[in-house]
BAFI-3210 file (N, C-alpha, C; in Angstrom, 3 decimals, decimal comma, padded with zeros to 6 digits):
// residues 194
n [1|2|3|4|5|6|7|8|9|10|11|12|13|14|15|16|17|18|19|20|21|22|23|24|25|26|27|28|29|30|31|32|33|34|35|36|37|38|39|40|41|42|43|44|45|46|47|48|49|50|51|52|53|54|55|56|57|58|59|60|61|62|63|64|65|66|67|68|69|70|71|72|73|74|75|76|77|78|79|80|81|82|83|84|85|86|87|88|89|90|91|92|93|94|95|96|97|98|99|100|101|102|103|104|105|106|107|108|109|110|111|112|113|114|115|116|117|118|119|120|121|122|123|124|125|126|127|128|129|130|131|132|133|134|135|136|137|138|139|140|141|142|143|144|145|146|147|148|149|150|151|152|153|154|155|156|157|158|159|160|161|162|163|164|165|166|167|168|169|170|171|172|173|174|175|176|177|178|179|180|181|182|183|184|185|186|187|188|189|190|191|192|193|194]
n.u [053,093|050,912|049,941|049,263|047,314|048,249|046,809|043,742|041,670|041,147|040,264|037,444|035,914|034,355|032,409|031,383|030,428|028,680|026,852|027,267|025,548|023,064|022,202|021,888|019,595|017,809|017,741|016,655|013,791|012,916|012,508|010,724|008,901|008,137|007,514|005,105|003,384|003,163|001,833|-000,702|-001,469|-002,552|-003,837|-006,121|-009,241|-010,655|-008,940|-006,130|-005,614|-005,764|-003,993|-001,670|-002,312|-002,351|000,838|002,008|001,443|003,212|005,406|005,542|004,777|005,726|003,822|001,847|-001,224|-003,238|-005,207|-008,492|-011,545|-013,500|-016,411|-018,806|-021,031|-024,687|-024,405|-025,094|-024,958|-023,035|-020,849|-018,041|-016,489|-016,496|-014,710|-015,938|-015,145|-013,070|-013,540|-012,496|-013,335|-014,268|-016,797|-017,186|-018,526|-020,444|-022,492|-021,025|-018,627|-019,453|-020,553|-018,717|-017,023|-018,659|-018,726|-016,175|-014,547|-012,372|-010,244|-007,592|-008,182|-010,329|-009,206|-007,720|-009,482|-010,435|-008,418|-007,807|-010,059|-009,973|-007,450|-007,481|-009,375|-008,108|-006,156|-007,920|-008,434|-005,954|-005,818|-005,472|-008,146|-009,136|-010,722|-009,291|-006,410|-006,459|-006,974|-004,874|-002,807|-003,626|-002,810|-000,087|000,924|000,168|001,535|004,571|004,481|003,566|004,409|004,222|002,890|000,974|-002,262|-003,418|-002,194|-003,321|-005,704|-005,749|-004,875|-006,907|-009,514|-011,385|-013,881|-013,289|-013,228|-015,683|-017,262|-019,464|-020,946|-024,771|-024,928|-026,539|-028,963|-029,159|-030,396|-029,497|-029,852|-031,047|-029,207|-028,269|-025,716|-022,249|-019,406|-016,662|-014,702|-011,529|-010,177|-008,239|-005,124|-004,197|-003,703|-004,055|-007,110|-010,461|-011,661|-015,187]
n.v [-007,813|-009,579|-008,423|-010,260|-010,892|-011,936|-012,494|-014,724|-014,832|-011,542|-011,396|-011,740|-010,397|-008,302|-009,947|-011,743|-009,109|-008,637|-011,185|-010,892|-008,550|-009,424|-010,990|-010,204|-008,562|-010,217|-011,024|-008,942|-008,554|-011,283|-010,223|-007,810|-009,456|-011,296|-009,298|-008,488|-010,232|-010,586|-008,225|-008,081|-010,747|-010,251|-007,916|-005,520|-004,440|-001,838|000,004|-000,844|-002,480|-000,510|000,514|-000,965|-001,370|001,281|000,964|-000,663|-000,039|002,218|000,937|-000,541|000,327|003,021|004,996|007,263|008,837|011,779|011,337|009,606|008,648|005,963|004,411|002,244|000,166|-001,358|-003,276|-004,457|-007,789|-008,545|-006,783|-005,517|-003,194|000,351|003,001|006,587|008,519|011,357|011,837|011,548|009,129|005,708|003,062|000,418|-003,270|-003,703|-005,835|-008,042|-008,125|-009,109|-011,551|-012,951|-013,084|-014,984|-016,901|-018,043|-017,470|-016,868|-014,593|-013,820|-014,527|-013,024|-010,416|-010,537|-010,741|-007,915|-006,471|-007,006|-005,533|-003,082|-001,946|-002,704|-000,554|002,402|001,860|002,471|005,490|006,821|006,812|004,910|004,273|001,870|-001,202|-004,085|-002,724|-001,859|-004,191|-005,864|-004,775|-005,145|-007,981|-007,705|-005,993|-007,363|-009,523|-008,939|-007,620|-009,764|-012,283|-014,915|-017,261|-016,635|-015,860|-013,813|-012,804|-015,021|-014,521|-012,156|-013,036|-015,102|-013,766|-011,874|-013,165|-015,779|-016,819|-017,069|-018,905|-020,960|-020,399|-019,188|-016,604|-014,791|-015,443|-014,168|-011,511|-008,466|-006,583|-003,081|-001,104|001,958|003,729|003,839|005,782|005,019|005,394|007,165|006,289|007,125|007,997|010,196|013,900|015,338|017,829|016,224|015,866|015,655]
n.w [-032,862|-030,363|-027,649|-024,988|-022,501|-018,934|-017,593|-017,129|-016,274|-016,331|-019,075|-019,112|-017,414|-017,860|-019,059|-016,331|-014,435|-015,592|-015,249|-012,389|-012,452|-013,700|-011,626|-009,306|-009,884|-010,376|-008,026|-006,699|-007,821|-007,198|-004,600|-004,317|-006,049|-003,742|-001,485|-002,936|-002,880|-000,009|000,661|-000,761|000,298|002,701|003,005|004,339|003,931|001,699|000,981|001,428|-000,491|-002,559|-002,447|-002,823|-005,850|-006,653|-005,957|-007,297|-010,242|-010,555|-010,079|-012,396|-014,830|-014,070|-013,755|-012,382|-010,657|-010,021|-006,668|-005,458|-005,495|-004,004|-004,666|-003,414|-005,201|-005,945|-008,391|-011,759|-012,344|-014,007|-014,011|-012,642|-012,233|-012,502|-014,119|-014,188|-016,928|-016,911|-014,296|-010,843|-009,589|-008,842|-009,127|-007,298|-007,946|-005,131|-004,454|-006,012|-004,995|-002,390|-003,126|-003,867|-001,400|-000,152|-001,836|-001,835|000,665|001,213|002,115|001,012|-001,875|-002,459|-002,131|-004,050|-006,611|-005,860|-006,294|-009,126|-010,291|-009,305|-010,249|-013,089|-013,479|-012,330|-014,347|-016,948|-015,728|-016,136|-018,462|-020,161|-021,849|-024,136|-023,619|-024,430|-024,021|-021,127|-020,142|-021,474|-020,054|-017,380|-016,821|-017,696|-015,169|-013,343|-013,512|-013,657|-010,811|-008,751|-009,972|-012,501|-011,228|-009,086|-007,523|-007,962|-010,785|-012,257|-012,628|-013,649|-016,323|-016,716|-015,958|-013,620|-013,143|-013,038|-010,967|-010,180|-011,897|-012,886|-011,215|-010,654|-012,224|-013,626|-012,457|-010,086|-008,057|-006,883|-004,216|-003,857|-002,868|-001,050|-002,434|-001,258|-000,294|000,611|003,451|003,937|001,881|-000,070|001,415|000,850|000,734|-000,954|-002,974|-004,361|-007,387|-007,709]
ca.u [052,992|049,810|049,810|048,911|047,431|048,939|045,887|043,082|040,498|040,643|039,276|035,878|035,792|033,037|030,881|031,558|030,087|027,445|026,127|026,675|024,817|021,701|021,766|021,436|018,466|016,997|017,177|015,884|012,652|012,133|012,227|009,998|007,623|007,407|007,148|003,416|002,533|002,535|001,119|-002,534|-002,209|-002,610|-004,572|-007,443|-009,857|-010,134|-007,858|-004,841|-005,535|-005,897|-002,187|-000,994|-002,664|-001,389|002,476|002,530|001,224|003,874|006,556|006,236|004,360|006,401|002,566|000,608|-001,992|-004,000|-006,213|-009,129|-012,956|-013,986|-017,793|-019,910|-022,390|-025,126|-024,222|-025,781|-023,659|-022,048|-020,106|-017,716|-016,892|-016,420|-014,144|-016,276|-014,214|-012,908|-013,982|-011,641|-014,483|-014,381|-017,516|-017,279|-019,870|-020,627|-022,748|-020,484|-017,451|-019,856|-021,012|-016,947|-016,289|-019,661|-018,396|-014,456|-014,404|-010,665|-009,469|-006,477|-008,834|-010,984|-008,530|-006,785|-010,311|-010,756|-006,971|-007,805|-010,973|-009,737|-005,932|-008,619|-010,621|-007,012|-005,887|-008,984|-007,971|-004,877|-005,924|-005,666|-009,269|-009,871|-010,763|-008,505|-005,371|-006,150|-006,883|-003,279|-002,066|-003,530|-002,049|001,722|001,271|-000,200|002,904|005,437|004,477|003,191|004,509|003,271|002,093|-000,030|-003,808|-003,931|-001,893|-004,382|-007,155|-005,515|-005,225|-008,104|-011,016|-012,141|-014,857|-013,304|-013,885|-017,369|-017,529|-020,304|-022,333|-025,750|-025,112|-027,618|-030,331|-028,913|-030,593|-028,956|-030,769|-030,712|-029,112|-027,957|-024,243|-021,572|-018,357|-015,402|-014,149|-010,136|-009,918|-006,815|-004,004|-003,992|-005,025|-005,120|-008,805|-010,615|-013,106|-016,457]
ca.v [-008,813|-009,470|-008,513|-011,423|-011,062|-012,868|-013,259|-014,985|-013,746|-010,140|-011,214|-012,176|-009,497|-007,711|-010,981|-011,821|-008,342|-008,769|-011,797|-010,668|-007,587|-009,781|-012,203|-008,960|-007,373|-011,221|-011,246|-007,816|-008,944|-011,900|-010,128|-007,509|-010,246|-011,777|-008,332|-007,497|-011,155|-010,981|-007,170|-008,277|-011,759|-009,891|-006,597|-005,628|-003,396|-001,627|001,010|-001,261|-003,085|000,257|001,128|-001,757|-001,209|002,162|001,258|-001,862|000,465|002,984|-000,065|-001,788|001,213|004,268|005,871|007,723|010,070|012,303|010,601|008,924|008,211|004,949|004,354|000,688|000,148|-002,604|-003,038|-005,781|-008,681|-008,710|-005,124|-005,667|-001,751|001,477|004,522|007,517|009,742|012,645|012,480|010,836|007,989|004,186|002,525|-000,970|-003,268|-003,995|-007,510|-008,988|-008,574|-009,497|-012,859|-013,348|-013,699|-015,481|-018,249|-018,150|-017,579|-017,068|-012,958|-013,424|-014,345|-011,387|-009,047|-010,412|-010,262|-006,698|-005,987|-006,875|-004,846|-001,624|-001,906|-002,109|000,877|002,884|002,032|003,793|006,229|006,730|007,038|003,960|003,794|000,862|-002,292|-004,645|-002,455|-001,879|-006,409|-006,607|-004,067|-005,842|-008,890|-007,509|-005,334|-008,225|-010,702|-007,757|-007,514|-011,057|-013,597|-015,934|-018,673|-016,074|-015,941|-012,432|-013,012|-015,876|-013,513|-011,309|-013,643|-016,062|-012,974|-011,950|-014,287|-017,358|-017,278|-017,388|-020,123|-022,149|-019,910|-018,680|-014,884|-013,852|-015,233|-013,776|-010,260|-007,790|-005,688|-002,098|-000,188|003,866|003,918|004,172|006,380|003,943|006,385|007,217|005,157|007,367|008,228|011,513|015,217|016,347|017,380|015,693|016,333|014,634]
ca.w [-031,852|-029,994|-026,292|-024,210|-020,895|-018,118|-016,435|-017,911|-015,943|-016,558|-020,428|-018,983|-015,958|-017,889|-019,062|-014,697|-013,837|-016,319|-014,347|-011,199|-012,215|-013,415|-009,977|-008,451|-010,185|-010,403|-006,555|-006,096|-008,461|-006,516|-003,936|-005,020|-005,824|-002,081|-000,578|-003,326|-002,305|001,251|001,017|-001,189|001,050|004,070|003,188|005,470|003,292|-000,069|001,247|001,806|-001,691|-003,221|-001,921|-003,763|-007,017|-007,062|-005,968|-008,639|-011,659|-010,584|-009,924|-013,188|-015,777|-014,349|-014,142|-011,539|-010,919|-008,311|-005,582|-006,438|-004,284|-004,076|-004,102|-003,732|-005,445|-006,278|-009,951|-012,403|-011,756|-015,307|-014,044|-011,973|-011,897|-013,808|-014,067|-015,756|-017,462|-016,377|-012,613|-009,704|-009,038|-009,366|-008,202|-007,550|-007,283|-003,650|-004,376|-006,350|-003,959|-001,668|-003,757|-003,682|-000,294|000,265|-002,374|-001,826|002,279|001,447|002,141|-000,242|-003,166|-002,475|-002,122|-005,817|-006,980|-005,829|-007,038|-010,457|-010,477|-009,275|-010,895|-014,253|-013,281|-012,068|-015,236|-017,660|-015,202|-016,619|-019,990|-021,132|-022,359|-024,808|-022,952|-024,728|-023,686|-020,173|-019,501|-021,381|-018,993|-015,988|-016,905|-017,830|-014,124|-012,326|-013,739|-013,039|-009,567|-008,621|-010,751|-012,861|-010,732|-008,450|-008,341|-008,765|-012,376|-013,062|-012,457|-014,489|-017,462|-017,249|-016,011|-012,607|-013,145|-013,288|-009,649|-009,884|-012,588|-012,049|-009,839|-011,831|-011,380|-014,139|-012,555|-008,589|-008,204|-006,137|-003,331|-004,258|-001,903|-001,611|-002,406|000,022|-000,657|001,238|003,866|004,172|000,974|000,085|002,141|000,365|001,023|-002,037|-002,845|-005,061|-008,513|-007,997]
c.u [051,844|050,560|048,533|048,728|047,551|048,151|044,484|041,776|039,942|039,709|037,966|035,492|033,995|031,721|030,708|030,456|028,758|026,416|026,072|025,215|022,992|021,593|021,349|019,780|017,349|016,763|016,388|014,495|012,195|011,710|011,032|008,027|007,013|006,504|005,020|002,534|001,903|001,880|-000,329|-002,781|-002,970|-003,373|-005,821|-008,331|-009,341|-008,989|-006,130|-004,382|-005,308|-004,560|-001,699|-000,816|-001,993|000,516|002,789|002,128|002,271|005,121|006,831|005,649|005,340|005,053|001,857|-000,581|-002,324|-004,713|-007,704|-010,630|-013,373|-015,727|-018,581|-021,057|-023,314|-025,501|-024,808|-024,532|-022,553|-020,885|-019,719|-017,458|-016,151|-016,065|-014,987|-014,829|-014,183|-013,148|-012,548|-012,611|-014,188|-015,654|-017,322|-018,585|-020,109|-020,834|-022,306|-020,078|-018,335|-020,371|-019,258|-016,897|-017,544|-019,420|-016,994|-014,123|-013,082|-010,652|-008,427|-007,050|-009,963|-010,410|-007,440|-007,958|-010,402|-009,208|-007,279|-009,109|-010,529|-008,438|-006,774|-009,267|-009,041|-006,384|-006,731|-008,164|-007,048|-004,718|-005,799|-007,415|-009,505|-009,693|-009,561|-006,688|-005,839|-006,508|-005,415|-002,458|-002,197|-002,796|-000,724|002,206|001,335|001,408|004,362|005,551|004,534|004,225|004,231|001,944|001,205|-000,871|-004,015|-003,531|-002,530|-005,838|-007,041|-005,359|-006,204|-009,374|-011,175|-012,930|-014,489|-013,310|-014,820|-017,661|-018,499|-021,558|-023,405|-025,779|-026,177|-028,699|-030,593|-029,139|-030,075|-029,726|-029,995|-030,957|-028,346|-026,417|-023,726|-020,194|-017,213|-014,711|-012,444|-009,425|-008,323|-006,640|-003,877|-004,652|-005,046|-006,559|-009,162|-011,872|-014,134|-017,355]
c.v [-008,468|-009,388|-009,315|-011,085|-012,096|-013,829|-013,611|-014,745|-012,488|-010,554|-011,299|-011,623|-008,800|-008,743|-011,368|-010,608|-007,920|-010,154|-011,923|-010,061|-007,951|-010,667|-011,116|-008,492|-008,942|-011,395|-009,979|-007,685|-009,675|-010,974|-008,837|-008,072|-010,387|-010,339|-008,053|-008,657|-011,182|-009,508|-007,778|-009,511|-011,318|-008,483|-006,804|-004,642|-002,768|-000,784|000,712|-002,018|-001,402|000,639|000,024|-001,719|-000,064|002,127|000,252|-001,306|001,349|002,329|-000,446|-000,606|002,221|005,492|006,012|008,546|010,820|011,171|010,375|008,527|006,632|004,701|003,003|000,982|-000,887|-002,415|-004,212|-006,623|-008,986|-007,669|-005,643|-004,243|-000,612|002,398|005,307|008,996|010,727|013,490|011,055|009,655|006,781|003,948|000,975|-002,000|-004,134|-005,488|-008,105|-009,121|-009,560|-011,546|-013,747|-014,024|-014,830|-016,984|-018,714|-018,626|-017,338|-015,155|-012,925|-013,718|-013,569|-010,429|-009,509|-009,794|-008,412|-005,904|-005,496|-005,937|-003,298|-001,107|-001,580|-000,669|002,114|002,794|002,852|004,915|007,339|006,787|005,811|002,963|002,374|-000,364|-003,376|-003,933|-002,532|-003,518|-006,644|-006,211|-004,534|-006,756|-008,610|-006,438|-006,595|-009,726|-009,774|-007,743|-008,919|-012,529|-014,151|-017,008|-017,601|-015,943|-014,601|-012,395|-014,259|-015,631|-012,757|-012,080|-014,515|-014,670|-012,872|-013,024|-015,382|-017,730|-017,765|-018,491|-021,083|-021,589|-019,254|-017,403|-014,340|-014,369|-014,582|-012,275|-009,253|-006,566|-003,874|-001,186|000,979|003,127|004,141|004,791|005,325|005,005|006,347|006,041|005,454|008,162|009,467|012,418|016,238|016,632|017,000|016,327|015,357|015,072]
c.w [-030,903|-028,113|-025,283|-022,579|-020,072|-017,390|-017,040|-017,436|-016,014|-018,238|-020,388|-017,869|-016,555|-018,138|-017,088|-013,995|-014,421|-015,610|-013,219|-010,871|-012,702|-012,491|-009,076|-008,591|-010,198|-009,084|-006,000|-007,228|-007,455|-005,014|-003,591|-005,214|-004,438|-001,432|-001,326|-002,799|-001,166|001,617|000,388|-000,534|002,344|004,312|003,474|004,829|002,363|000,018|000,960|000,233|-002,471|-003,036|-003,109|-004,887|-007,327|-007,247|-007,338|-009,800|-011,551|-010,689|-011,384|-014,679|-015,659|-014,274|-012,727|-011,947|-009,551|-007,275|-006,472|-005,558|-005,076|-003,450|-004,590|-003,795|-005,722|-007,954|-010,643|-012,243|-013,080|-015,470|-012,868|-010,735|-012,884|-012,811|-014,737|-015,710|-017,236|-014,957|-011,586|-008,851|-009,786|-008,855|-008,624|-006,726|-006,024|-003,447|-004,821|-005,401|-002,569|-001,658|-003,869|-002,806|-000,273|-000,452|-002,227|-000,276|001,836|000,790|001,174|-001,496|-002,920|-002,935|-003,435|-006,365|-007,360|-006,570|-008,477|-010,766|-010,390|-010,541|-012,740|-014,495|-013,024|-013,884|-016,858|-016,775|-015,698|-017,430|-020,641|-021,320|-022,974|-023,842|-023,222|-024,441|-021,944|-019,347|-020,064|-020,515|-017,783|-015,452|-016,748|-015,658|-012,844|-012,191|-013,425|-011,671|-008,737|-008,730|-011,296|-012,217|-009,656|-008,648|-008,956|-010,579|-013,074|-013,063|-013,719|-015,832|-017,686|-017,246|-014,452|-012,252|-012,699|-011,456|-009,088|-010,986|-011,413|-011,169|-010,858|-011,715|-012,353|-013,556|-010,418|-008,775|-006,974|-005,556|-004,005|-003,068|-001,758|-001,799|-001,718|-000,825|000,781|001,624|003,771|002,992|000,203|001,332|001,854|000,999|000,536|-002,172|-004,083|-006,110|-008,528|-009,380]
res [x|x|x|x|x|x|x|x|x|x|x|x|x|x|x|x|x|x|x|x|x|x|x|x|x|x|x|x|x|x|x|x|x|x|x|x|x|x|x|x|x|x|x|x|x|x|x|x|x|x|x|x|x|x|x|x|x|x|x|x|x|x|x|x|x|x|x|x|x|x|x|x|x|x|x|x|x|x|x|x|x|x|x|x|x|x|x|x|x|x|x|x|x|x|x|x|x|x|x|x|x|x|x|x|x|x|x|x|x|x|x|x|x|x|x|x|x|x|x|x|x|x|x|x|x|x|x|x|x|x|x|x|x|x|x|x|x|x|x|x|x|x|x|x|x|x|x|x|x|x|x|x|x|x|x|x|x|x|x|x|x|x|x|x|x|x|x|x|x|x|x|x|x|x|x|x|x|x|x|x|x|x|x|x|x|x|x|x|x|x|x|x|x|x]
***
């Protein structure tokens, strides 16, 4: 003889605690999201973007590293910017960002812009060398953190570029000027390998 419970709710206590337990983790995503939105809407220099990039590769990869120098430079306009291997340097290039704001006027599409540029360069970083892994990685970090419908994750899947659509950048030549190292760019005090 089959034992019949009395109460017909205990049979579905665990499917119950199974969708509490994803309303939970679906509200602590969204919320998640808002908080990376209104940090890259509202960041004031590379420093504050560079915080981001690091906490959302560690948020949604599980991956860090050491500290890292940030140095602008005036790069051909087809380079946005480059990790070299084996040193703690990004340089990014100064006249684009600069050709950014100059065509955008809007600080929160700069600072996706510059997101997706560094979060790229952070990621080589990181070992993930081949180009085609670290743009799928931007994308899956940038939709992780973001959202879909955010510019930074439509940066991250259409191209940096598609900002500049339209503007003639191969034939816009860029003044050549010394490099600048971007002071207090980390927070850190570890020291660093140039």
């Amino acid at each position: 003889m089959k034992n019949v419970s009395s109460n017909p709710m205990r049979n579905h206590q665990p499917l119950i605690r199974q969708m509490i337990f994803m309303s939970q983790n679906e509200a602590q995503r969204s919320q998640r999201i808002a908080e990376y939105r209104s940090r890259i809407d509202t960041a004031k220099g590379y420093s504050e973007v560079w915080e981001i990039v690091k906490d959302s590769v560690k948020d949604s990869l599980g991956e860090q590293r050491g500290p890292m120098m940030l140095f602008l430079a005036d790069l051909p306009m087809q380079l946005g910017a480059y990790h070299a291997l084996g040193t703690n340097n990004i340089v990014l290039n100064r006249a684009l960002v600069q050709v950014v704001e100059a065509a955008t006027k809007s600080e929160k599409l700069v600072n996706a812009f510059v997101y997706s540029l560094l979060l790229h360069e952070y990621l080589h970083a990181l070992g993930h060398v081949p180009e085609g892994e670290a743009r799928s990685l931007v994308y899956e970090v940038s939709r992780s953190c973001f959202g879909e419908d955010h510019v930074t994750t439509e940066l991250a899947k259409k191209s940096p570029w598609a900002l500049l659509r339209g503007l003639p950048l191969g034939r816009l030549e860029a003044p050549r000027r010394v490099v600048e190292i971007v002071k207090d760019f980390e927070k850190s005090t570890q020291r660093y390998i140039v």
